[in-house]
C-alpha positions in Angstrom: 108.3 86.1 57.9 107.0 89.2 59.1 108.2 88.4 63.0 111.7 87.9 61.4 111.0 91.3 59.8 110.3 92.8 62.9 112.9 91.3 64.7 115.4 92.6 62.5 114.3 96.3 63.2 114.1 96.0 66.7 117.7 94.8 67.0 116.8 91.7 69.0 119.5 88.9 68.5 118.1 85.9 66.7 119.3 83.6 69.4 116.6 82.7 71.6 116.6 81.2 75.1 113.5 79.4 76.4 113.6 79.0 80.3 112.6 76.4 82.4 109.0 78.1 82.9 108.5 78.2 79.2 109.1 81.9 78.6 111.0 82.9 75.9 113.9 85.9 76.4 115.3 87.8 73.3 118.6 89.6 73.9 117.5 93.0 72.6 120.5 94.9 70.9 120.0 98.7 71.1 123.0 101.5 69.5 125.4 98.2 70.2 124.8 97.2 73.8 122.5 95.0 75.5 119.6 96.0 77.2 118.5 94.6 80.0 114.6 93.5 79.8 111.9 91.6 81.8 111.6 90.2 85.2 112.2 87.4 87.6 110.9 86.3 90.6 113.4 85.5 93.1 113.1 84.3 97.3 115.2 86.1 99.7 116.7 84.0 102.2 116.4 85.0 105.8 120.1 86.3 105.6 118.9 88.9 103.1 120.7 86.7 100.4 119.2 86.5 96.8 119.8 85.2 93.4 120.8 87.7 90.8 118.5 85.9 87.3 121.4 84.4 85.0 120.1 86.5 82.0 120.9 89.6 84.5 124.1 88.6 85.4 125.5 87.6 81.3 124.9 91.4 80.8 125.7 93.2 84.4 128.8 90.9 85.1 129.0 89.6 88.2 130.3 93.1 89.7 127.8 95.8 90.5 126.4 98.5 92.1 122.9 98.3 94.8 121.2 102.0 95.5 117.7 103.1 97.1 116.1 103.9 93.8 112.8 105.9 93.4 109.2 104.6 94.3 110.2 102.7 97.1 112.5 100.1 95.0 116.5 99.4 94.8 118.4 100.1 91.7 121.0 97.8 90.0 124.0 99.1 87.8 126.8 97.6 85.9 129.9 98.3 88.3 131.0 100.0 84.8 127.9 102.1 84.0 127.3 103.6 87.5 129.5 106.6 86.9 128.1 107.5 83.6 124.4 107.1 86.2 125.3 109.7 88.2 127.7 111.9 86.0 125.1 114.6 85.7 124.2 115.0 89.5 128.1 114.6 90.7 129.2 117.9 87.9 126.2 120.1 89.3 128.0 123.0 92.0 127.8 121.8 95.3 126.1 124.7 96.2 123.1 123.2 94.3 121.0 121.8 97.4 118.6 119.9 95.3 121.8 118.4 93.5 123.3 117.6 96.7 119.8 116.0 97.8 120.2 113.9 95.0 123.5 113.3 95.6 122.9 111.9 99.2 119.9 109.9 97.9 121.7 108.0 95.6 125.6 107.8 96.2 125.0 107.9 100.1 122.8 104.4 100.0 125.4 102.8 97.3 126.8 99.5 97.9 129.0 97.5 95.3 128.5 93.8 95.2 130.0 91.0 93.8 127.7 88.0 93.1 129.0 84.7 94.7 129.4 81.4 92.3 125.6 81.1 91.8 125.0 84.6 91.7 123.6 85.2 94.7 124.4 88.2 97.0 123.0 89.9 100.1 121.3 92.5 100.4 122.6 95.5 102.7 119.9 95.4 105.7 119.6 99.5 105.2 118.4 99.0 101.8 116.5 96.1 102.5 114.5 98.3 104.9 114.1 101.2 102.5 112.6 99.0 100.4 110.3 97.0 102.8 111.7 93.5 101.0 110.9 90.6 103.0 110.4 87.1 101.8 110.9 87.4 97.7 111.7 90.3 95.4 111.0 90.9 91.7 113.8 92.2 89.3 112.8 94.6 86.5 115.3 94.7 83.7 114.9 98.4 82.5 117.5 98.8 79.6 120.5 100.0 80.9 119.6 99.2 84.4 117.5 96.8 87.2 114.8 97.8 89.6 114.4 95.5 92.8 111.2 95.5 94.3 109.2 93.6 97.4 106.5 91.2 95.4 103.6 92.8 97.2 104.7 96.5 96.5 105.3 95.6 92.9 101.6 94.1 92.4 100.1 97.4 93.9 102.5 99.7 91.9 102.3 97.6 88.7 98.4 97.3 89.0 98.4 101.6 89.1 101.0 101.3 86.8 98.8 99.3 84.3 95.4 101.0 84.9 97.2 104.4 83.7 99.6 103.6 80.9 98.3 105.4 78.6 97.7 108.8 80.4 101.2 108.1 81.3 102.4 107.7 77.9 100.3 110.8 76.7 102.1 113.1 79.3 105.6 111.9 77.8 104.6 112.6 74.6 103.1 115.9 75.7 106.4 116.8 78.0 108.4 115.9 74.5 106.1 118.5 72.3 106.6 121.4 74.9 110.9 121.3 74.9 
């Protein structure tokens, strides 16, 4: 009763899907849209080809957009949500060199995609050389977006990553109190 409670104020949909590896995924509902959440391990064939998780694709669509993203990893966005990404960086002057920076980083290594039948697509060799992704990747659903990461770069970042969580957390809050 109490995890029905608490599933209710979180906004997760009741319907639950149990994979093939025994893990459960909740569709998480959050002002109205999906989020996207968790991660999949996934083998890159030597073409650069990869599948795109099923529970990925039911809320991306099978239309999207591939970036360099920060920390080493590639970003994923909804063909749909990619403007409302990088709205604040494309309105900035142009005579904003930090904007234009940004600009560069992010709309300068875009690629849209379209995901095949089984939801597979390649990645572009420049990105797959940004990101130093060789022989299986790791998708992060992050809300309103994916990360793509190499499997060994993702155990060192995630193992930092876990060891300072809370410091981590602590500056937010911190950062939050000081605006």
């Amino acid at each position: 009763m109490k995890l029905d409670c608490c599933i209710a104020k979180l906004g997760i949909d009741r319907s639950v899907k149990t994979l093939l590896n025994g893990m459960k995924w909740y569709k998480v509902v959050i002002n109205g849209e999906y989020m996207v959440i968790g991660q999949h391990q996934s083998k890159i064939a030597e073409n650069g080809r990869i599948a795109l998780p099923k529970k990925f694709r039911d809320q991306l669509g099978n239309k999207f957009v591939i970036a360099q993203g920060y920390e080493g990893c590639l970003i994923i966005v909804a063909e749909g949500k990619w403007e409302n990404l990088v709205s604040d960086l494309t309105n900035r002057p142009f005579f904003m060199g930090q904007a234009r920076d940004s600009l560069r980083f992010l709309l300068g290594s875009a690629s849209f995609i379209t995901v095949d039948e089984q939801g597979r697509f390649v990645i572009p060799d420049y990105l797959r050389k940004y990101a130093n992704i060789e022989n299986s990747g790791i998708f992060l659903g992050l809300g309103s977006y994916i990360e793509l990461w190499d499997n060994k770069k993702w155990a060192q970042y995630s193992e930092n990553l876990n060891s300072n969580s809370e410091s981590i957390a602590q500056r937010l809050i911190n950062e939050n109190k000081s605006e």
